[in-house]
C-alpha positions as CSV (number, residue, x, y, z in Angstrom):
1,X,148.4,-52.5,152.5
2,X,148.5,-52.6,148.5
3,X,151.5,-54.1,146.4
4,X,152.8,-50.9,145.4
5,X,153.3,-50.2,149.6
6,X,154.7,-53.3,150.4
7,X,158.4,-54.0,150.2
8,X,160.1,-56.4,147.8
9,X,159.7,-60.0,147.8
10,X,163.2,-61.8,149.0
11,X,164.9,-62.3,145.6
12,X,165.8,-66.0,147.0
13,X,162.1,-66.9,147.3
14,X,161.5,-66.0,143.5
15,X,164.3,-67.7,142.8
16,X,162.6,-70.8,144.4
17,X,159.7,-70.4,143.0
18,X,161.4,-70.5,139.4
19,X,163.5,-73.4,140.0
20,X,160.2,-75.3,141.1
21,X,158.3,-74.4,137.9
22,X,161.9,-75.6,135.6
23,X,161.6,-79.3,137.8
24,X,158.1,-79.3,137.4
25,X,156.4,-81.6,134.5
26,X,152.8,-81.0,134.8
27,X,152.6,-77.1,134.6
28,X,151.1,-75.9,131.1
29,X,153.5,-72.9,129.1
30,X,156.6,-73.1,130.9
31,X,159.4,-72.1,128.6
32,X,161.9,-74.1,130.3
33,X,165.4,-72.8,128.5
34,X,164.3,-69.0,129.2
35,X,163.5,-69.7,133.0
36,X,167.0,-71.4,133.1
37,X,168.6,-68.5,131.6
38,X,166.7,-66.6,134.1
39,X,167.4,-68.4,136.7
40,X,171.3,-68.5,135.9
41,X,171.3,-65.0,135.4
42,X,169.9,-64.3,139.1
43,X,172.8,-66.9,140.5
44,X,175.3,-65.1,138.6
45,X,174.5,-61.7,139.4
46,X,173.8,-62.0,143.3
47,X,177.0,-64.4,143.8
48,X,175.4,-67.4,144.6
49,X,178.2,-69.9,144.1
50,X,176.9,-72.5,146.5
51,X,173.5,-72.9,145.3
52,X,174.6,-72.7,142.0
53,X,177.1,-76.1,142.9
54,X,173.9,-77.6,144.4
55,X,171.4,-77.1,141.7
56,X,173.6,-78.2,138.6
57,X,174.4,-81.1,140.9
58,X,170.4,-81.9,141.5
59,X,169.0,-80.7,137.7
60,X,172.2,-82.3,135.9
61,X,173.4,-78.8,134.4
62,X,177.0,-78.6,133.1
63,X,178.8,-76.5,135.8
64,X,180.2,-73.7,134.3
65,X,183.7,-73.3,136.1
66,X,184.6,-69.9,135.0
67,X,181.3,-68.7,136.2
68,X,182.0,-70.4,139.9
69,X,185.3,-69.0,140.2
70,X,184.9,-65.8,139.6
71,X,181.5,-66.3,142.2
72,X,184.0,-67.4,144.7
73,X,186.7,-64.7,143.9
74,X,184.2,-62.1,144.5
75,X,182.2,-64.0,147.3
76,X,186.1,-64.2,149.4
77,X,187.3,-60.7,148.9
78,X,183.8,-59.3,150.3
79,X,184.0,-61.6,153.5
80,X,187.9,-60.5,153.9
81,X,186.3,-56.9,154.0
82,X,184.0,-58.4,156.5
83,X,186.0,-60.3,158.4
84,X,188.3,-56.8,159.0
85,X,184.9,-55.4,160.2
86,X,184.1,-57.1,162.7
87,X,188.0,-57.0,164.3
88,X,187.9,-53.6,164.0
89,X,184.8,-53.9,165.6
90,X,186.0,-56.1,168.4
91,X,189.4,-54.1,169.0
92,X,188.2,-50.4,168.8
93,X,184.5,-50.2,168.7
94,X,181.9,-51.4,171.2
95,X,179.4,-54.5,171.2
96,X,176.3,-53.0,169.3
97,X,179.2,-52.3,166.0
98,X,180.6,-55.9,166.8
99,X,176.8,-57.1,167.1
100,X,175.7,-55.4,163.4
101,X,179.4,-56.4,161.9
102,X,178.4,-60.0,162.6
103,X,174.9,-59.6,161.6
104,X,176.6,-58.0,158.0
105,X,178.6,-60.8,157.6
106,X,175.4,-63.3,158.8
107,X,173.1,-61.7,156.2
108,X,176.1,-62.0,153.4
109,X,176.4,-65.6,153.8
110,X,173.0,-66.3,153.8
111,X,172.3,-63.8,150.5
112,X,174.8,-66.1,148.5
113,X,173.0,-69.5,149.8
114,X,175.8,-70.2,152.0
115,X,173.6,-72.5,154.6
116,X,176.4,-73.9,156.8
117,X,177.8,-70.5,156.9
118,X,175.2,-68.6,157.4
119,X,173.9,-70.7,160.2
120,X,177.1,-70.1,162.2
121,X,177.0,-66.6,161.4
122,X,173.7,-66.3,162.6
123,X,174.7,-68.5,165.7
124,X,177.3,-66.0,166.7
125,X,175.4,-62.8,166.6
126,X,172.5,-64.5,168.1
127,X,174.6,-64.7,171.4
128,X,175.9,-61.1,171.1
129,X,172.1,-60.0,170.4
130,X,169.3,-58.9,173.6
131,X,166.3,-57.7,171.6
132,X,164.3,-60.1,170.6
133,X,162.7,-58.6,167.4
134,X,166.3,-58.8,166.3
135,X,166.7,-62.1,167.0
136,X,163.2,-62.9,164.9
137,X,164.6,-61.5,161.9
138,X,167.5,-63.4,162.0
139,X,165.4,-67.0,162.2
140,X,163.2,-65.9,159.6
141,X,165.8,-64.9,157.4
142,X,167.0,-68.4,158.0
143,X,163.6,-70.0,156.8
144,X,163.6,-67.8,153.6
145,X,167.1,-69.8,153.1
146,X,165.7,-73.4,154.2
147,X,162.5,-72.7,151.6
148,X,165.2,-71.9,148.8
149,X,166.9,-75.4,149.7
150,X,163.2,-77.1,150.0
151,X,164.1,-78.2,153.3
152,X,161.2,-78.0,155.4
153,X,162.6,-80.2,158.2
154,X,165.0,-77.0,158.7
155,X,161.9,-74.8,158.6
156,X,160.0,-76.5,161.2
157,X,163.0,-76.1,163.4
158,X,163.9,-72.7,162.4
159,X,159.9,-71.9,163.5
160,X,160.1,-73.6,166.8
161,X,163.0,-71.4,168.1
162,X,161.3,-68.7,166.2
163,X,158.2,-68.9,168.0
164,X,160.2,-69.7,171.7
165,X,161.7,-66.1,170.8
166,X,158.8,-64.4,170.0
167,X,157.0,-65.4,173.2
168,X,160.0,-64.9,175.4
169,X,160.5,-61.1,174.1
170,X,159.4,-60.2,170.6
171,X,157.1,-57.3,169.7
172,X,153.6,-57.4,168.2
173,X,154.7,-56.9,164.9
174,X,157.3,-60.4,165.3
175,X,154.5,-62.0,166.5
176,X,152.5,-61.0,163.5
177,X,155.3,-62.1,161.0
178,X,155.3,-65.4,162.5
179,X,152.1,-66.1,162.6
180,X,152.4,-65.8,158.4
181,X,155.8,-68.1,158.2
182,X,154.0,-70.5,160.1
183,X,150.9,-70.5,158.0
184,X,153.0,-71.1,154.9
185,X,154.6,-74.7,157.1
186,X,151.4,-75.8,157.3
187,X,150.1,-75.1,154.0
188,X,153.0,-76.8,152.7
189,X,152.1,-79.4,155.5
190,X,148.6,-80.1,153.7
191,X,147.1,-78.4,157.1
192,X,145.0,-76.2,155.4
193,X,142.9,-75.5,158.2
194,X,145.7,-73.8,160.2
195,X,147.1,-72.3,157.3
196,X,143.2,-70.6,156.9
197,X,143.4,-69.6,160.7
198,X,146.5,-68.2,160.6
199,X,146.7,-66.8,157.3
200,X,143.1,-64.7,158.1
201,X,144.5,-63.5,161.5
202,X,147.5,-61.8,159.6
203,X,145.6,-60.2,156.9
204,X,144.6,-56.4,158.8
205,X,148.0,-56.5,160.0
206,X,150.2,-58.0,157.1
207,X,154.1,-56.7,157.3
208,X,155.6,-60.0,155.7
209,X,156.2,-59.0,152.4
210,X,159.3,-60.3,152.2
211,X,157.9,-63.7,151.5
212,X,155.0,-62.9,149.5
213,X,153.3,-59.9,148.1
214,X,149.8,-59.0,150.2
215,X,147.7,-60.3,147.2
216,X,149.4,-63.6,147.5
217,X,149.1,-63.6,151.3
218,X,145.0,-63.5,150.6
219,X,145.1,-66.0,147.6
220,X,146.6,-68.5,150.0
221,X,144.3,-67.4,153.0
222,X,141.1,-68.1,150.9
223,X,142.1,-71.2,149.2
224,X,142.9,-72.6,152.7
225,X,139.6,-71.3,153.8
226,X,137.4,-73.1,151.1
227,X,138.7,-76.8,151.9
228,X,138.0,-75.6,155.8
229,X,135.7,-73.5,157.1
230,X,132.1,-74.2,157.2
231,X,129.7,-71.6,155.2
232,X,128.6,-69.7,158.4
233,X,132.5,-69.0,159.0
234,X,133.6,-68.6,155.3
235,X,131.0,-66.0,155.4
236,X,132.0,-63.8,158.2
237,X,136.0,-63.9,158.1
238,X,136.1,-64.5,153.7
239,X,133.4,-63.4,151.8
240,X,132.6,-60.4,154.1
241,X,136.1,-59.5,155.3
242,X,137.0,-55.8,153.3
243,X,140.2,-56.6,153.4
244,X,140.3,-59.6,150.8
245,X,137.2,-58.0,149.4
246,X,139.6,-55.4,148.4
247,X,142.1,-57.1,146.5
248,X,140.4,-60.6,145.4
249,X,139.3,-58.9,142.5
250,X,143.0,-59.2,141.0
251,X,142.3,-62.8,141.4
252,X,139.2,-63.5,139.4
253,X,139.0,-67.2,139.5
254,X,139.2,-67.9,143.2
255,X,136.3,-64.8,143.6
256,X,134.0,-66.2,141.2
257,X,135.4,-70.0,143.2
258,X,134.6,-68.0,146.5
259,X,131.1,-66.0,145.7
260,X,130.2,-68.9,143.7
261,X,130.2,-71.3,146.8
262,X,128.5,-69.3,149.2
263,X,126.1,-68.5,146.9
264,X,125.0,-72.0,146.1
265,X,125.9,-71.9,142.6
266,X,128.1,-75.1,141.8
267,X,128.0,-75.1,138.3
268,X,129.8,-71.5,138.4
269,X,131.8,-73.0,141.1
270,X,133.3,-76.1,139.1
271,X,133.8,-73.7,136.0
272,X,136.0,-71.6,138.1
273,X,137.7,-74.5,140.3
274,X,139.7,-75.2,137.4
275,X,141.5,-71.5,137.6
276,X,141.4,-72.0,141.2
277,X,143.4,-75.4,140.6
278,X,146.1,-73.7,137.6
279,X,147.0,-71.2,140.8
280,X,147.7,-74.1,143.4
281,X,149.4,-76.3,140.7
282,X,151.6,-73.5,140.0
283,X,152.7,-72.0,143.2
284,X,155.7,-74.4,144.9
285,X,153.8,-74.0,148.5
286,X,150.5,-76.3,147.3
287,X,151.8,-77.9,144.0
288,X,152.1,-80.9,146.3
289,X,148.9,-81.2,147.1
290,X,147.1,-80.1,143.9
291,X,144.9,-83.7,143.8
292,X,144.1,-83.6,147.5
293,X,143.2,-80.1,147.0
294,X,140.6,-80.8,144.1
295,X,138.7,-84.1,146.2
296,X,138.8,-81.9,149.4
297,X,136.9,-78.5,147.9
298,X,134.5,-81.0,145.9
299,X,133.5,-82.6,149.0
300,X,133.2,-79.4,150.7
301,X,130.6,-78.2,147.7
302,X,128.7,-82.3,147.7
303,X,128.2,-81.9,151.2
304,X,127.2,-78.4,151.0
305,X,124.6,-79.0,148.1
306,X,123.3,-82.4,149.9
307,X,122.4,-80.7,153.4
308,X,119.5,-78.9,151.8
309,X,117.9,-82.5,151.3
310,X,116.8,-85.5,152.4
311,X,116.5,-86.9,149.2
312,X,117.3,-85.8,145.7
313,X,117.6,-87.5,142.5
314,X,121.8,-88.2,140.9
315,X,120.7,-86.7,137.5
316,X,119.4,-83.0,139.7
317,X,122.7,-83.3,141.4
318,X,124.4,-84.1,138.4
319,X,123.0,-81.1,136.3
320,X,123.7,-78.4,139.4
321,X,127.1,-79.5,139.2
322,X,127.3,-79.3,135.3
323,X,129.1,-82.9,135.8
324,X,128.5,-86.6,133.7
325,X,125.9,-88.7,136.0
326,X,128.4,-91.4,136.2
327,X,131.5,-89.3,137.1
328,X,129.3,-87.7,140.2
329,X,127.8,-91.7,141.4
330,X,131.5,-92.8,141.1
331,X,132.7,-89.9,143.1
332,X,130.0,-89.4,145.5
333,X,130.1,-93.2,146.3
334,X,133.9,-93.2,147.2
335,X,133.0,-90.3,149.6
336,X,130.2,-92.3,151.1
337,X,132.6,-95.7,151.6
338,X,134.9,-93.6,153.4
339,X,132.4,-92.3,155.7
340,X,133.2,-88.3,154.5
341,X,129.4,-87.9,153.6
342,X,126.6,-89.4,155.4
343,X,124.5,-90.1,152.4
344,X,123.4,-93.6,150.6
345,X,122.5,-93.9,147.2
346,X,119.2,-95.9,145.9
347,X,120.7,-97.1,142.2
348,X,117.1,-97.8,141.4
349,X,115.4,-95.1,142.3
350,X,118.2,-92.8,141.3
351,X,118.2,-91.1,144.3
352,X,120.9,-89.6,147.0
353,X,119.5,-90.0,150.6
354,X,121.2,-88.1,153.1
355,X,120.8,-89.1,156.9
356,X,121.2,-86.2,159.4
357,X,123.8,-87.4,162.3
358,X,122.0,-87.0,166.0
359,X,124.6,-84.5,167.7
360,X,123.4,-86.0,170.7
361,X,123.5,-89.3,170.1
362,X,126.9,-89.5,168.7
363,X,128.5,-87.5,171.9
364,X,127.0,-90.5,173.6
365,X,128.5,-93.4,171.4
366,X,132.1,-91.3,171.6
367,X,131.5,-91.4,175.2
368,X,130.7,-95.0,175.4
369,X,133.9,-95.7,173.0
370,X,136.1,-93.8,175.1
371,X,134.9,-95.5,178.5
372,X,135.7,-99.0,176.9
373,X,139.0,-98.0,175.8
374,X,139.8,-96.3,179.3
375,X,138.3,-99.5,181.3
376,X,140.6,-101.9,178.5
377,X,143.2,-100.2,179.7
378,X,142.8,-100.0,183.4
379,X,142.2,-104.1,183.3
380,X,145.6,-104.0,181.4
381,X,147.3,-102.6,183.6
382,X,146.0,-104.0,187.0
383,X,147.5,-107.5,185.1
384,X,151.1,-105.8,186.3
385,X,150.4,-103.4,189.5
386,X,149.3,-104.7,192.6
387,X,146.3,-102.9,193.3
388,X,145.2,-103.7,196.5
């Protein structure tokens, strides 16, 4: 699937993504009174009188009263029409009209940010609705509305029942979607390894462009996958997979990020990481974790580079990385404290030794630790139980 075949991107989601970029302070070239006018213009235009009270009361904007009325005006007169709908629905039609008269007046409610509203909306025509594809939409259109709010408590819960509808009746392509709504939770959850996992399942079969365009949908999917696959892996589902091979390319930073790693060449690889980073300090779903993001992938590349040796020198290491000796000891010794590189460095010698972890051995220690803890617990408990 290409841009240009996918549907459009929920308006409410770009309106999201706008209001995170006017609160943020740390993104370079945001004109901040021509996104608000933006941003106003979208509220005004698609009737959105209840965000619209909500954001001037969290960003301090002057309400404009005029503007809000005439919002509501409109906003009441459409749900009257509605509202006779579904009556006539319920007094001369039969249950599919009343079924997609409630749905009508669901999907208005939620299209204006009307969250209380929309969630009983969606409640009743839940309870009037059997297929379980149709229920699926109607959760996920719920999470589009959450994201808007930034309430990702709501979006965890909206996913749960999401996911126990899916598995009780919904269709391979449900299934698909959610797999793509979930990946987004956990990105925004820091759980980059799920995110990878399920963001690279979705790819061949990606339908959920109402959240995202398909080139975003592999952006996230690769960035997630640098932090957490292992080479072998980033190999064989990233670097080799056709289907991000096909559009990565409008994405030049994170390719040259992406061919750049696997290929063992880290001074290319820092030089793009910062483009890499501009994306993910940008984009509302990872701006939060932007300086995780940036120890985590260097970490990846340290251990990476230091697995081809048993012992190389800080100032080799320091030139393949195209970094200051004592930015890369600093670094690389915080790493080694907390026990995420199984290294020591020789300050005399100038030299990085790595020490290769005995698979076998350690299986035994975590056996020998878990055996204590289960016998610590068993003497704990035979303090209270008779156990004779």
């Amino acid at each position: 699937m290409t841009e240009n075949e996918s549907e459009k991107q929920d308006f409410r989601l770009e309106l999201a993504q706008q209001v995170f970029l006017f609160k943020s302070t740390d993104i370079a070239g945001v004109d901040k009174a021509k996104l608000q006018a933006q941003i106003l213009q979208t509220i005004f235009s698609k009737g959105l009188a209840p965000y619209y009270e909500h954001l001037c009361g969290e960003l301090g904007w002057e309400l404009q009263q005029g503007k809000l009325q005439e919002m509501q005006a409109s906003n009441a007169k459409q749900l009257e029409e509605l509202a006779a709908k579904i009556k006539d629905a319920e007094e001369n039609l039969g249950e599919t009209e009343v079924r997609d008269a409630l749905a009508a007046k669901a999907a208005f409610l939620g299209s204006i940010g009307d969250r209380e509203g929309a969630a009983a909306a969606y409640s009743d025509t839940e309870s009037k609705t059997a297929s379980g594809a149709a229920k699926a939409d109607m959760v996920f259109a719920q999470i589009r509305l959450a994201i808007l709010y930034q309430d990702w408590h709501g979006v965890k819960k909206l996913l749960a029942h999401a996911k126990t509808i899916c598995e009780a009746g919904g269709d391979w392509e449900h299934k698909n979607k959610l797999k793509v709504y979930e990946g987004v939770a956990a990105m925004y959850s820091r759980d980059f390894k799920r995110a990878a996992e399920l963001l690279l399942d979705s790819i061949q079969t990606f339908t959920t462009s109402e959240l995202f365009t398909y080139t975003s949908c592999v952006t996230y999917a690769v960035a997630a996958s640098l932090v957490s696959l292992d080479r072998v892996a980033l190999k064989e589902r990233v670097v080799d997979s056709p289907e991000i091979r096909s559009v990565i390319g409008h994405v030049p930073a994170l390719e040259s990020c992406l061919n750049a790693l696997h290929d063992c060449n880290y001074r290319e690889f820092f030089r793009s990481l910062l483009g890499v980073i501009d994306i993910i300090r940008a984009d509302m779903y990872t701006h939060p974790h932007v300086r995780y993001y940036m120890r985590e992938v260097r970490l990846v590349a340290y251990n990476q580079f230091l697995e081809s040796y048993k012992s190389v020198t800080l100032e080799s290491m320091a030139t393949a990385f195209d970094v200051g000796l004592p930015f890369l000891d600093t670094e690389v010794a915080d790493f080694i404290c907390a026990g995420r590189i199984s290294a020591k460095i020789d300050k005399v010698a100038g030299i990085i030794e790595t020490k290769r972890p005995d698979a076998k051995n350690a299986l035994y220690l975590e056996a020998i630790k878990r055996g204590d803890l289960l016998l610590n617990r068993v003497q704990k408990l035979s303090r209270v139980i008779d156990v004779d």
